[in-house]
N, C-alpha and C positions, 0 to 999 in steps of 0.2 A: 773596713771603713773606720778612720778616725773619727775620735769623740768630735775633734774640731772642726772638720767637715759640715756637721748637721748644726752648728752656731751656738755648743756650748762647751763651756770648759771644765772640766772636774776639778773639784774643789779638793786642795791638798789635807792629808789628816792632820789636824793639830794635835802634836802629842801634849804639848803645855796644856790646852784647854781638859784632854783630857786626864793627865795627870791633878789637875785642880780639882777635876768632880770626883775621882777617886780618892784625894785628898779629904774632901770635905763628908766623903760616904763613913770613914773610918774615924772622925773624931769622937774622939771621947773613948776610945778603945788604947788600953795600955799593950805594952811589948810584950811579949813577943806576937801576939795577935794582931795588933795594930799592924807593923810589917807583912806579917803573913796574908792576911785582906785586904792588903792597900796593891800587893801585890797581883794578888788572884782577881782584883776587881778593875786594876788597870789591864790587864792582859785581855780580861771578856770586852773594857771600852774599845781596844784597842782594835781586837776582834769584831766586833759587829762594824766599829767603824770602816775596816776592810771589805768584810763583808758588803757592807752596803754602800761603798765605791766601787767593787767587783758588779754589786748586778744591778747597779746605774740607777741607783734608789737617786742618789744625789742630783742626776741629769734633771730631774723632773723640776728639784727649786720649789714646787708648787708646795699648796696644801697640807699633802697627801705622805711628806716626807718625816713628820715629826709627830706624836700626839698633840691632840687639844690642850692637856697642860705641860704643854714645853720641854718635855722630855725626853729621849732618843725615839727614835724609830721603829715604832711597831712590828712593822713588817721585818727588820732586819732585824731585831730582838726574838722575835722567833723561829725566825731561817737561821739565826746563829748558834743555834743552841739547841741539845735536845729539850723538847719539854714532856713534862710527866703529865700527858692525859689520858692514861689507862681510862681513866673512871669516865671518859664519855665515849671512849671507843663506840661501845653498843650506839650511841645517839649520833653520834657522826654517821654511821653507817645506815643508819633508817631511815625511811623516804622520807619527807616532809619538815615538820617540827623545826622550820626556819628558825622561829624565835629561842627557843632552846639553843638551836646551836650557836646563835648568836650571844644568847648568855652563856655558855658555856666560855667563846671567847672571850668576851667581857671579864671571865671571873678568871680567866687564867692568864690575861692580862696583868688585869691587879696581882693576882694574887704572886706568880712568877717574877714579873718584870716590873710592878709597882708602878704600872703605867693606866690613870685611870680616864675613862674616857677613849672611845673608836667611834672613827665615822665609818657608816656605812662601806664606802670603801675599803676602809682596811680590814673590816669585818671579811668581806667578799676574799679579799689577797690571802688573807690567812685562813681561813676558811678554802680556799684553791690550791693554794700552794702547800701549806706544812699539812693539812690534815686532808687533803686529795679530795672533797667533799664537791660532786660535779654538781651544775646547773643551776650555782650560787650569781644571783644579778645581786649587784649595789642596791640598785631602785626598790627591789624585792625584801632587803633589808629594812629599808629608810622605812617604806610602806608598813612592814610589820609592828618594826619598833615604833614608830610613829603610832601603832595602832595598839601599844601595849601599855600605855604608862604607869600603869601599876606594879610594872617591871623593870624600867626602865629610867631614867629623867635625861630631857633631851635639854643638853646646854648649846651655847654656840658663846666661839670666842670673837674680839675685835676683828678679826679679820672678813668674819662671817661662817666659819668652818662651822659645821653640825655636829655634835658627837654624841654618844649615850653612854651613862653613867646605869652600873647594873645597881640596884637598890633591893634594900633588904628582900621584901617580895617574889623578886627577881630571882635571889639566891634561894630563896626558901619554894619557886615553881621547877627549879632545874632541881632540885633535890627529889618532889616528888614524881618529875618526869623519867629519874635515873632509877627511884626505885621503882617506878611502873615496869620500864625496859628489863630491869634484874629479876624479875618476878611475876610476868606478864599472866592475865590472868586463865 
């Protein structure tokens, strides 16, 4: 089945657009470094942005395609790339402890991809898809984090998107949750 078929079109990858933001990632950096990261950080734009015309992040246009503050693509920022969450393995794998996991994504958001801010959905996505973590609902997020603000602060942009911002607290309950799991009593 064509993309064209079901009434939409894939959006072609702009190499200029992304030549520009890798452009402006690397100023202030002198030669030979300057080249060497302008290079290496066009290649990952270039990459996710394939990435995420292959698994039809684009199709959707919605919401759900870009973070809260205007940045690439959550979902395809993690599908792109390996990322290093050794240190919540144990928590991914444990029954429950939604919110944790969800700060856990939150901070390797930031911390990774410098991408701050996830709505519930993409918590769900990434939390499903890169970290295999079953019986994850959007609602079940919204619900929790909604229910944690001491951990969290829930912004919403013009458009009306939700998203959560992991705050000091936040970072400092997933710590003591990681060393409970490492050391259980």
């Amino acid at each position: 089945m064509e993309v064209e078929e079901v009434g939409f079109k894939m959006a072609e990858i702009k190499y200029g657009e992304l030549a520009r933001k890798a452009s402006t990632e690397v100023e202030g950096l002198e030669e030979p470094l300057k080249s060497i990261a302008y290079k290496t950080i066009l290649d990952e734009l270039i990459k996710d942005a394939k990435d995420a015309k292959a698994s039809g992040t684009e199709l959707k246009g919605g919401p759900e395609t870009e973070s809260i503050s205007g940045k690439r693509d959550p979902i395809a920022a993690f599908m792109g790339r390996a990322v290093d969450a050794s240190e919540f393995g144990n928590l991914f794998t444990a029954k429950g402890s939604l919110v944790e996991k969800s700060l856990a994504v939150l901070k390797l958001a930031r911390d990774e991809f410098g991408i701050e801010g996830l709505t519930p959905s993409q918590i769900k996505e990434i939390l499903t898809r890169k970290f295999r973590v079953s019986g994850v609902h959007a609602a079940n997020i919204s619900r929790d984090l909604g229910g944690s603000p001491e951990y969290v602060s829930r912004i919403s942009d013009d458009k009306g998107r939700t998203a959560y911002l992991l705050m000091v607290r936040g970072e400092q309950r997933l710590k003591e949750v990681l060393s409970e799991i490492k050391t259980p009593n």
